[in-house]
N, C-alpha and C positions, 0 to 999 in steps of 0.2 A: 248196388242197393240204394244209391244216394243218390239223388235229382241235383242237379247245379244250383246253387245259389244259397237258401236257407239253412238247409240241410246238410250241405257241405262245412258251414261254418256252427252250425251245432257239434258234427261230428269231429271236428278239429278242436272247438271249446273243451266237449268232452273228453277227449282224449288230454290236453293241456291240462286240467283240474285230477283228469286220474295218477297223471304224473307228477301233480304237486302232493298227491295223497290227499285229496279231496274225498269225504268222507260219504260223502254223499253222490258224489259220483261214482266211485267204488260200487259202491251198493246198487245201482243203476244198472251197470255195466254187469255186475254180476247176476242179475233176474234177466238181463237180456240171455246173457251166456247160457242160464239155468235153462231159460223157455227156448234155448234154440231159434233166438231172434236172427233175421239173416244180417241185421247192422251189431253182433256178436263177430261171426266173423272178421268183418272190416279192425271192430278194435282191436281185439287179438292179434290182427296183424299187423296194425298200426304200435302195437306195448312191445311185440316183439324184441326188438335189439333191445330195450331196458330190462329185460331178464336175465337170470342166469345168478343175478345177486345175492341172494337170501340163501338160507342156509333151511332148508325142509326136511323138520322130525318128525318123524311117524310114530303116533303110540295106537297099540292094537292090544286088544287081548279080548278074553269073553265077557259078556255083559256082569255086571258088576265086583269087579275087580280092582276099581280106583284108577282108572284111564284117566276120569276128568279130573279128580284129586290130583295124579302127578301133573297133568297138563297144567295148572293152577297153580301150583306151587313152584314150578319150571317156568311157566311167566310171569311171578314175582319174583325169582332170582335174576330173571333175564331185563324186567324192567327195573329192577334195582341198576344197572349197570346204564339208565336211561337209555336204551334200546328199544325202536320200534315191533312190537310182536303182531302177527295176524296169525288167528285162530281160524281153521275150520272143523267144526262138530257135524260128523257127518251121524244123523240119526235114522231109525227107522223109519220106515212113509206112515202117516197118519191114515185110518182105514177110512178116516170119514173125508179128509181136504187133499190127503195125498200128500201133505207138505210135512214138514220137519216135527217131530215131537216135543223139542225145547227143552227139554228134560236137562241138556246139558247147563242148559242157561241157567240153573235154579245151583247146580251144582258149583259154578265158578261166577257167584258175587261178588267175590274177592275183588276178580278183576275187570267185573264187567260194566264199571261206569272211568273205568282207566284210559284218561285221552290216549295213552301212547298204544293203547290196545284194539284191535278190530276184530271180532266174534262175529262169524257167518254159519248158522247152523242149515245145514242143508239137508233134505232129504234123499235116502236111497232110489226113491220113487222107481223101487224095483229091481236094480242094480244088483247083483251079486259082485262079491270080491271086498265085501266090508266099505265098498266107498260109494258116494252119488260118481255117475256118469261122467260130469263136468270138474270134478274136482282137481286133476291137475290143471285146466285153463284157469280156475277161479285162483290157483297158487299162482298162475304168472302172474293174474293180474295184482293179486296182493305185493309180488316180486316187485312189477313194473311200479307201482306206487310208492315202494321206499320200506316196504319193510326188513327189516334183515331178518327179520327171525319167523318160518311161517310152521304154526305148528299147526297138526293135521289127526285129528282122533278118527279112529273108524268106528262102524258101530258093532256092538260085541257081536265077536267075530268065534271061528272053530278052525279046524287047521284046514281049510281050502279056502278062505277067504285072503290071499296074498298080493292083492293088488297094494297095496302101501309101499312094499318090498321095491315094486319097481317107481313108482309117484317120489315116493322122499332121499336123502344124502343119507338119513339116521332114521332107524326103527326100532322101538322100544317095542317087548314082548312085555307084556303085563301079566303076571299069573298069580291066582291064590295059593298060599302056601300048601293048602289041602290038595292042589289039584295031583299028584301023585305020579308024577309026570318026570322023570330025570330030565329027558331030554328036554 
């Protein structure tokens, strides 16, 4: 997908900056990913051996139930400890742009001007299983950049939405106390 010469040393830049945790490269690299760019590919492959590091908690439950409250309050205990966190908010698709709803962004202020913290809200854009499409490559790449701690919200979710289950190490069920539900 790369021509020799220019192109080759962009994509080598790029990748060097995503593994320094360049913030701005991250974010690059993940619209690539999202829109199924074919130099998405290349990096993925190139971040590869840098994964595997980070520690992926899934919190899930139905829509308003305090997903992004506990996510929030778990990444201020985790940046207490100065630990790098990456967040992904995976939200509904917008009926009008298609893209992310942001809802989560309004939810977690707390931590959302926190250098140590990286917030990517993504949209479903269709997707069933509670998560966007691309969401496990967007965790390696959070991996490969240095984060230890990638947390991962779905959007309210019923009990056939289980793709989390298999994406994170840890999955949080989030339920209202009303919901009536032993199991």
């Amino acid at each position: 997908p790369f021509q020799k010469g220019s192109d080759e040393k962009y994509h080598s830049s790029l990748i060097e900056k995503i593994l320094s945790g360049d913030k701005i490269a991250v974010s690059k690299a993940m619209s690539l990913i999202e829109n199924d760019d074919p130099e998405a590919h290349s990096i993925l492959d190139s971040i590869y051996d840098k994964t595997g590091k980070a520690l992926r908690i899934g919190i899930t439950g139905p829509p308003g139930v305090g997903k992004s409250t506990l996510l929030c309050e778990l990444t201020l205990c985790i940046r207490k400890e100065n630990e790098p966190v990456g967040i992904i908010a995976v939200d509904p698709s917008s009926y009008i742009t298609g893209g992310a709803l942001l809802g989560d962004r309004i939810r977690m202020q707390k931590i959302a001007t926190d250098d140590g913290t990286f917030i990517r809200s993504m949209a479903t854009r269709g997707n069933l299983g509670g998560l966007a499409r691309t969401t496990f490559e967007i965790a390696d790449l959070l991996d490969a950049s240095g984060k230890k701690y990638i947390l991962i919200e779905t959007v309210g979710v019923g009990q056939s939405e289980v793709d989390i289950v298999n994406t994170c190490d840890i999955t949080a069920v989030v339920l209202s106390p009303e919901s009536g539900d032993s199991i």
